[in-house]
C-alpha positions, 0 to 999 in steps of 0.5 A, spaced: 342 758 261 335 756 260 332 750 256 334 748 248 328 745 245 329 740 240 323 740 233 321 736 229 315 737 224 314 733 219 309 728 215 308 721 218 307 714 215 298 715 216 294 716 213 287 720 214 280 718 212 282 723 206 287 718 204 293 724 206 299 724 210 298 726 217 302 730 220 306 732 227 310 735 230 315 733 236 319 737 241 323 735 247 328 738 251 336 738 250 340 734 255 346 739 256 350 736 262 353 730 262 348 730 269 342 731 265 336 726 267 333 723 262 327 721 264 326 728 267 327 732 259 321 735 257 316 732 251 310 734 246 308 730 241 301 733 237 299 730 229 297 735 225 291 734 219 294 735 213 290 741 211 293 745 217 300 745 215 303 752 216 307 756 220 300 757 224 298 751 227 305 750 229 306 757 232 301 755 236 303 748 238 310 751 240 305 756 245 301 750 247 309 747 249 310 752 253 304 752 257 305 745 259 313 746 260 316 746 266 320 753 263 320 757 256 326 755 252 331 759 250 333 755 243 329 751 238 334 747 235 331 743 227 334 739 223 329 738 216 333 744 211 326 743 207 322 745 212 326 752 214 322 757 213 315 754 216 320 752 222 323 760 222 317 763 221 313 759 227 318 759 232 321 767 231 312 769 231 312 764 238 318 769 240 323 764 241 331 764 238 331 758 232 337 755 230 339 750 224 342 744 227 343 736 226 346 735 235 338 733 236 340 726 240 334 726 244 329 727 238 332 722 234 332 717 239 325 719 240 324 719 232 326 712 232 322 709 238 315 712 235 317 710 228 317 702 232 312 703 237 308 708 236 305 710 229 305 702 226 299 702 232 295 708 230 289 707 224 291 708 217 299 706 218 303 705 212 309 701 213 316 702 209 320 708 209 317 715 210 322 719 206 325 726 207 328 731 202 335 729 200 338 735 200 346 735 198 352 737 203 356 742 201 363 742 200 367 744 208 370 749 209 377 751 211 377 755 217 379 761 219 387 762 220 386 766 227 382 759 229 386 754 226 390 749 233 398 750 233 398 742 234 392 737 236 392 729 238 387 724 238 385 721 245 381 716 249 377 716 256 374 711 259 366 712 259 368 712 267 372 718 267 366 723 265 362 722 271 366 728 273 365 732 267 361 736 272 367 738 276 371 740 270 373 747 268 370 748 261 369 755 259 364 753 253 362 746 252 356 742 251 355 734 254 349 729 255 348 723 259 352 717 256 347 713 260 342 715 254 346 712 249 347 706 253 354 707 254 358 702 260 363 705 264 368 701 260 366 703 254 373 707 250 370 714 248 375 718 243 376 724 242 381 730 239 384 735 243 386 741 239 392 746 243 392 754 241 395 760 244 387 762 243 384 757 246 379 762 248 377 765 241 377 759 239 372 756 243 368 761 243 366 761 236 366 754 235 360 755 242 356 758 236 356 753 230 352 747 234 356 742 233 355 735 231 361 731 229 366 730 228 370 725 222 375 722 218 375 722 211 379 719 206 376 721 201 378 729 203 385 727 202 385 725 209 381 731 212 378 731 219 371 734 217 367 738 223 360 737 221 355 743 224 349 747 224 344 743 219 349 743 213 356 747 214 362 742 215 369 744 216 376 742 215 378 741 223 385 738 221 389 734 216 392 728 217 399 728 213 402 722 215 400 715 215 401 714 223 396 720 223 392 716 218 392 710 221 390 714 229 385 717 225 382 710 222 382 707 229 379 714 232 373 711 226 373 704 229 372 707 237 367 711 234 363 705 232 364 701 238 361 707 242 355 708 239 358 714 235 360 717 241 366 722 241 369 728 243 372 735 241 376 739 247 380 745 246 386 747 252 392 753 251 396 747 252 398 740 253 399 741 260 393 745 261 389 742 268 382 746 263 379 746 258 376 753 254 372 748 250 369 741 250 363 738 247 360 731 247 359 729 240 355 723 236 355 720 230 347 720 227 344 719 221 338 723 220 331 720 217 
């Protein structure tokens, strides 16, 4: 499997000698094991006159990424629904596979240093919030009868028993390094562990839904929502009793003292010693 790059494009808070927004765009590369390095990831950064702004320029910013990589990605992931067409339209013309998702952990921290660090430092900066289209959230779906678990439990690990996440035998899954998150190894991370006859087929579908989080909401009669892609949401599980409420508010709770990080794995059964998914998940509010 090749590298999964992670896009932004979008205006900043400068403005140009014109008095215009300037834009940039961002790319940077995907961490997809829990071994990843950091600081080994690749990026680029390029602003982008306000008169330049088209699917063009960016095209030819994603080749000029690629130049400089290491390797060619074989995904780009975007979380701005409003700029899909121009990001669709640059990526497809660059030849490269583009997909909708809102799991861009590493481009989100690196939205958050540049929006402290970077742009507050360059000619033309205007503080306050730089806004993005709201776009409303769909109603979740309900999943697929043939996807739906026989049972399924809430769980905890210690941050610790990831280090041997590598050695695990996981048929489809996603991870990243809980050092980025500055995680300690005495950190709870919660999770939910669905069992099926059809582990597989379920794992499988979900490998193609980009996830991103998962939440209790009890607003949704006390509904577990899958949240993936850019806007879609599924109904992963109901809880119908107030002890299975209770868990899944305590299952928030741990979430929020580990920096929203969580996990989904999928088993045949509970005495399975494999795992035909597993995903590291986080919880992030998108700019």
């Amino acid at each position: 499997m090749g590298s999964i790059w992670e896009l932004d494009f979008y205006s900043r808070p400068i403005l140009d000698e014109n008095q215009k927004k300037v834009w940039e765009v961002l790319i940077c590369e995907s961490p997809t094991t829990i071994s990843a390095n950091p600081e080994s990831l690749f990026r680029f950064a390029k602003y982008c006159p306000s008169t330049e702004v088209n699917s063009g320029w960016l095209r030819t910013a994603i080749n000029e990424a690629v130049e400089k990589a290491p390797s060619p990605p074989v995904r780009i992931r975007f979380f701005r629904r409003q700029m899909n067409n121009m990001i669709t339209k640059a990526c497809t013309d660059a030849g490269i596979a583009v997909q909708p998702s809102r799991r861009i952990l590493v481009l989100y921290k690196w939205l958050e240093q540049r929006m402290e660090e970077v742009y507050p430092n360059e000619p033309g900066y205007q503080g306050g919030t730089n806004p993005s289209v709201r776009l409303d959230a769909p109603v979740p779906q309900r999943l697929p009868d043939a996807l739906e678990s026989e049972k399924w439990g809430f769980v905890t690990l210690n941050a610790s028993d990831f280090a041997e996440m590598s050695e695990w035998d996981i048929g489809f899954g996603e991870a990243f390094p809980l050092s980025m998150m500055g995680i300690e190894n005495s950190t709870k991370i919660p999770g939910i562990l669905l069992f099926s006859g059809r582990a597989l087929p379920l794992a499988a579908w979900m490998s193609g839904l980009e996830l991103a989080s998962l939440r209790f909401d009890p607003s949704l009669n006390g509904r577990l929502v899958l949240e993936t892609g850019a806007t879609e949401s599924w109904v992963l599980a109901s809880t119908r009793t107030p002890q299975m409420q209770s868990e899944a508010s305590s299952f928030e709770a741990a979430k929020q003292k580990a920096s929203g990080v969580h996990f989904i794995g999928i088993q045949s059964s509970p005495e399975s010693e494999s795992f035909a998914g597993f995903w590291l998940l986080q919880d992030v509010v998108l700019p």
